[in-house]
N, C-alpha and C positions, 0 to 999 in steps of 0.2 A: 394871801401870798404864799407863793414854796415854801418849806420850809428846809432851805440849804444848811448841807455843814457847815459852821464856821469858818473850818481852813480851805473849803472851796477852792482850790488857782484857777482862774479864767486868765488864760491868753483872750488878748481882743488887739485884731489886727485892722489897720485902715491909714491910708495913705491923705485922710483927711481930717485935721487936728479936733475940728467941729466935732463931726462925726464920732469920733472915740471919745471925746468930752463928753457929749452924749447916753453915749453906751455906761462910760464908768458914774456916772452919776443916778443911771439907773439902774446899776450893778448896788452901789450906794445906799440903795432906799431901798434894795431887797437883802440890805447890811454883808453884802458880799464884799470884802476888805481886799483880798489877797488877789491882786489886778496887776496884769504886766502890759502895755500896749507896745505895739511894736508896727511896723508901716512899711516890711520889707519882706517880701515872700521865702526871699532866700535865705535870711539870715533868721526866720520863722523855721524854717523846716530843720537847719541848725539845731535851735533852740531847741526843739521839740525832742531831738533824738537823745537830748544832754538833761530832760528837765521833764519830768511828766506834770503836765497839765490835767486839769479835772473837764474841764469843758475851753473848747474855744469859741470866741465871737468874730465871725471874720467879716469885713468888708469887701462889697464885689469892688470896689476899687482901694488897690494895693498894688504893690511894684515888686518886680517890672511885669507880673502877671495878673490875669484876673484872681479874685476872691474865688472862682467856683472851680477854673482850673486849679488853682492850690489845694481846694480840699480834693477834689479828683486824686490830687498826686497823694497829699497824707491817706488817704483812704486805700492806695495799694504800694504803697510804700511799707518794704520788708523790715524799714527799722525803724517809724513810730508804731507806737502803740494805737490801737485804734479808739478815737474819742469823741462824746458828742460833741456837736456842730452847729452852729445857725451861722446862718448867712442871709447879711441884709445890702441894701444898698439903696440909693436914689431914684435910680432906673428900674426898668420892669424886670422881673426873674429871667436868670438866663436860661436856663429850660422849664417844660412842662414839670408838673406836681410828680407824675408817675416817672421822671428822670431824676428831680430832687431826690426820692425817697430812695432809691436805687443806692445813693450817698448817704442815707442816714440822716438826711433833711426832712422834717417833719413839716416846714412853714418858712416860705423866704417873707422875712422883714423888709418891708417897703421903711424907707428914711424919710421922715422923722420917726421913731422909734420908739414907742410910749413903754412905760413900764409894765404896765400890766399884760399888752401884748411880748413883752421880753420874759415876763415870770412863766405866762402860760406856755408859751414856746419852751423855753428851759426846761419846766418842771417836768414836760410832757417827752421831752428830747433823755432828760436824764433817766426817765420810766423806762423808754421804750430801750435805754443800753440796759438795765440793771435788771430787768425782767426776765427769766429764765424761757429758754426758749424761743424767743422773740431773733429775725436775724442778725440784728445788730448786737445781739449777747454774744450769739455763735460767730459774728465776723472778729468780735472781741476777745474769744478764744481760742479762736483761730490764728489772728496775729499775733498775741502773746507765747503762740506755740514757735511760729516760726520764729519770732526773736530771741526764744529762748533755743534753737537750731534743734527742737523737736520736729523735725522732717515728717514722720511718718504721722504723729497723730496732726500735725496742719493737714497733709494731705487728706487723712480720711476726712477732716472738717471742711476743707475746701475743697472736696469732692462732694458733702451732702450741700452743700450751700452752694455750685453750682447747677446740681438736680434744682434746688428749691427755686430761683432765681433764672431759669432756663438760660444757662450759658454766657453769665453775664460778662461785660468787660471784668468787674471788682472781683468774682469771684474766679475767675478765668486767667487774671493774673497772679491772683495768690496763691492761685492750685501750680499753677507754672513757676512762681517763685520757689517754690516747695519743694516740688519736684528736682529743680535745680540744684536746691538746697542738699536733696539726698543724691547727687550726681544722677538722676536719671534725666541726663541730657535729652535724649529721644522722644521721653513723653512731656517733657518741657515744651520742645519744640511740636509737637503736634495739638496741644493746646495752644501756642501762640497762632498757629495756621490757623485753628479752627476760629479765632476771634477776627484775624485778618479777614476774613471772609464774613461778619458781621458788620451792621449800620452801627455800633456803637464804637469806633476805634477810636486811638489818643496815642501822643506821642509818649505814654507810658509804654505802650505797649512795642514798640518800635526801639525805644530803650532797652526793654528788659530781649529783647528779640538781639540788640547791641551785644548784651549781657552773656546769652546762649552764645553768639560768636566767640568772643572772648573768651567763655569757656573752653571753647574747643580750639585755642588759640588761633582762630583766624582773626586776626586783628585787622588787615586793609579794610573787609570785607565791612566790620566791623564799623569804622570809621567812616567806608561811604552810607552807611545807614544814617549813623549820628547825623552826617553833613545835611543829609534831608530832613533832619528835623529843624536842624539850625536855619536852611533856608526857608521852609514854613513858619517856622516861629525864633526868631533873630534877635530874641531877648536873652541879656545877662541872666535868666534864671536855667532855659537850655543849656545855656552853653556852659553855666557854671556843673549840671549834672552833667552832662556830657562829659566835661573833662574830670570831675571825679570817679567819672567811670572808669574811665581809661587808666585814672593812677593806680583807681583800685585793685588793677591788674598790669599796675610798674608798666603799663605803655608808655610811657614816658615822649617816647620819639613822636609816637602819632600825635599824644597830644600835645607838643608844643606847636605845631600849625593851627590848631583851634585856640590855641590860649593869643597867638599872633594876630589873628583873625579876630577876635573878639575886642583885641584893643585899639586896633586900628580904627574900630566904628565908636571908638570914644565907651566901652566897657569895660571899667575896671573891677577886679574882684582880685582878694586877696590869694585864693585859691593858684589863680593863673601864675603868680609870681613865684608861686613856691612849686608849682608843677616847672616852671622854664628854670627852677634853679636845679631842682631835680635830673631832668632831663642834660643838661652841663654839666650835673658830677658823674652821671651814668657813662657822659661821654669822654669823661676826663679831662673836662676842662672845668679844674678848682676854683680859679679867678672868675672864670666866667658865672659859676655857682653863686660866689661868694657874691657879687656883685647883683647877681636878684636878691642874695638876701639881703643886703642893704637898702636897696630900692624898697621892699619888705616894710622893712623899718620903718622909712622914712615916710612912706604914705600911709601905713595899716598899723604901726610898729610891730611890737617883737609874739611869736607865740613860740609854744615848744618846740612843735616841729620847724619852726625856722632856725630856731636858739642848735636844733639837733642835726639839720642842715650845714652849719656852721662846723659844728664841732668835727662832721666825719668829712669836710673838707680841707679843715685843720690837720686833722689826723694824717688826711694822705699826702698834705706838705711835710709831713714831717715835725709840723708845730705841736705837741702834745701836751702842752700846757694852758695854749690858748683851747685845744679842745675840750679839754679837762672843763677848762671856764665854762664852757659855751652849754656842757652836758650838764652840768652844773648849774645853770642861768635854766636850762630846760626842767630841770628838778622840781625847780620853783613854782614854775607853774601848774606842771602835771608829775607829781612826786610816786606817783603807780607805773609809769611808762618803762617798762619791761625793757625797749626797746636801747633807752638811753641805757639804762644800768649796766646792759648788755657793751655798747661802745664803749663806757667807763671803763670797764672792764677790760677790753680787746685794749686800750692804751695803756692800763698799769700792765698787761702782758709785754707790751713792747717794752716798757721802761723799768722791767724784769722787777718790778714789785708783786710779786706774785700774792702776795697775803690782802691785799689791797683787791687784785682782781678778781679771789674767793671770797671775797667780803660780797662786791657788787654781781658775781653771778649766782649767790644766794639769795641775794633780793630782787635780783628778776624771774627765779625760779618760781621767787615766792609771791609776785606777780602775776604769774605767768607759769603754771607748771608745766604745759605741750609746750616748751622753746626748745625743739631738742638741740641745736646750735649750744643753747647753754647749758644744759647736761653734759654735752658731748666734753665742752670746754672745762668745765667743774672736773669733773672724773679725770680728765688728762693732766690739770693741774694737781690733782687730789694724788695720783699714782706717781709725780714727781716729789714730791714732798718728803722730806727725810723722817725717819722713824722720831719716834719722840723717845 
């Protein structure tokens, strides 16, 4: 049998209780301890951004997407790390051998699932990342470049990786995310044309093409792409990227149609609540804010940015105390967020505590040192300050 590190983390993902029983049992005998299972794609891709994983095990059946699509998306996704992979399931593989590998699939596991087929898959999956030169070292150090917003060296990587790979989707989005990355909109866009025009497209690709718009703020444009994705594929896990697209770039307006649209067909995702509360304070309607984030609550309950939602809706009634709370209540759970220290801040200015609001935009600096909003604000209180 392999012989794994001890602290190993497998993610193992599958929408079938049997099934991950299964897996972790024969995780078990290969004394693989540190097992997370999880049976929801989107709340998987989450995890994965907040948490690195050593290897994942994923099920062609997971929600609300396939097993094979989900690794697709981790696999050109600008903010997981890239990581080995198997995918098993009940049914026959969902593509040929020479499209598995493409993803860094070595061997789809047919269900039932024996151990010894899960050791040699593994052992053989973990070679083929950790191996020097091998593509999935360099898709490894490629990704890690771009999350680390090393622009230039991802580009030259995922420019030899899609020489190597003849123009592949994987490598043809991560040379385009890159390039995005370093503002060359232009050669972004002429790598996404050039994949449009290939048999291997996906609605990554159509996304990140969403992405280019937004860049260059054409937003409607932007939005009837999305909508083509959502009408091909009309699952909660689209529409949940779709609308974090759009926040990602404070569209706010566009996306509260999609977050409308989404519920009405019985999908709900926390995401959507707090984009329509968003979208309400943008438009200045506080009550109307305040009142997703309560909705918020009471189905998903509370996270930071709902707790910070609250707070700068408070603020602009004039309540500074209840905000104070709410920034406060957001602390708790995410105590690094630059952002909140920041409104902490902007309310002890109002309530002319000034020593209070140099206290909080030193610890968002320290946070956070590019906030120049809170530079700008430090130094102006700093030059009010009477001589000691």
């Amino acid at each position: 049998m392999g012989n794994y590190e001890k602290d190993l983390s497998v993610l193992v993902l599958s929408a079938q209780k049997d099934h991950a029983e299964t897996i972790v049992k024969a995780l078990n005998k290969l004394e693989i301890q540190n097992i997370l299972v999880m049976d929801n794609g989107i709340d998987a891709l989450q995890q994965m951004t907040e948490q690195a994983f050593g290897f994942l095990i994923c099920d062609q059946n997971i929600r609300p997407i396939s097993g094979w699509q989900l690794i697709k998306e981790i696999k050109t996704s600008d903010r997981i790390p890239n990581r080995p992979v198997i995918l098993f399931g009940r049914d026959s593989q969902p593509e040929s051998d020479e499209v598995l590998k493409r993803y860094g699939l070595i061997k789809y596991l047919q269900f039932p699932v024996q151990t010894s087929d899960l050791d040699f898959t593994m052992d053989s999956t973990l070679s083929l990342f950790n191996t020097s030169g091998t593509l999935e070292n360099k898709y490894s150090k490629a990704k890690d470049f771009l999350i680390k917003n090393k622009s230039r060296e991802a580009i030259e990587l995922y420019s030899e990786l899609r020489g190597l790979t003849k123009n592949s989707a994987r490598s043809s989005l991560g040379l385009a995310e890159a390039f995005l990355q370093d503002k060359q909109i232009a050669q972004a866009e002429k790598v996404i044309e050039e994949l449009s025009k290939s048999d291997e497209d996906s609605p990554a690709r159509a996304l990140l093409q969403a992405k280019i718009l937004l860049q260059k703020n054409q937003g409607e444009p932007a939005v009837d792409l999305l909508r083509k994705v959502l009408d091909q594929f009309p699952n909660g896990f689209y529409f949940t990227r779709a609308i974090k697209l759009l926040m990602d770039f404070q569209q706010f307006r566009l996306a509260a149609p999609l977050c409308h649209s989404a519920m009405r067909v019985g999908i709900e995702r926390p995401e959507f609540l707090l984009c329509l509360g968003k979208d309400r304070y943008s438009e200045g309607d506080m009550e109307g804010a305040l009142d997703y984030t309560q909705q918020h609550e009471s189905a998903f309950g509370m996270t930071s940015e709902i707790h910070n939602l609250r707070g700068v809706c408070f603020k602009k009634l004039g309540d500074h105390n209840r905000a104070i709370e709410s920034y406060e209540e957001a602390l708790q759970l995410n105590p690094t967020d630059a952002r909140v220290y920041f409104n902490l801040a902007m309310c002890s200015i109002q309530m002319k505590r000034n020593d209070e609001a140099v206290r909080y935009l030193e610890l968002c600096l320290q946070y956070a040192p590019a906030f120049p909003k809170a530079r700008e604000k430090l130094q102006q209180l700093r030059r009010r300050a009477p001589a000691a």
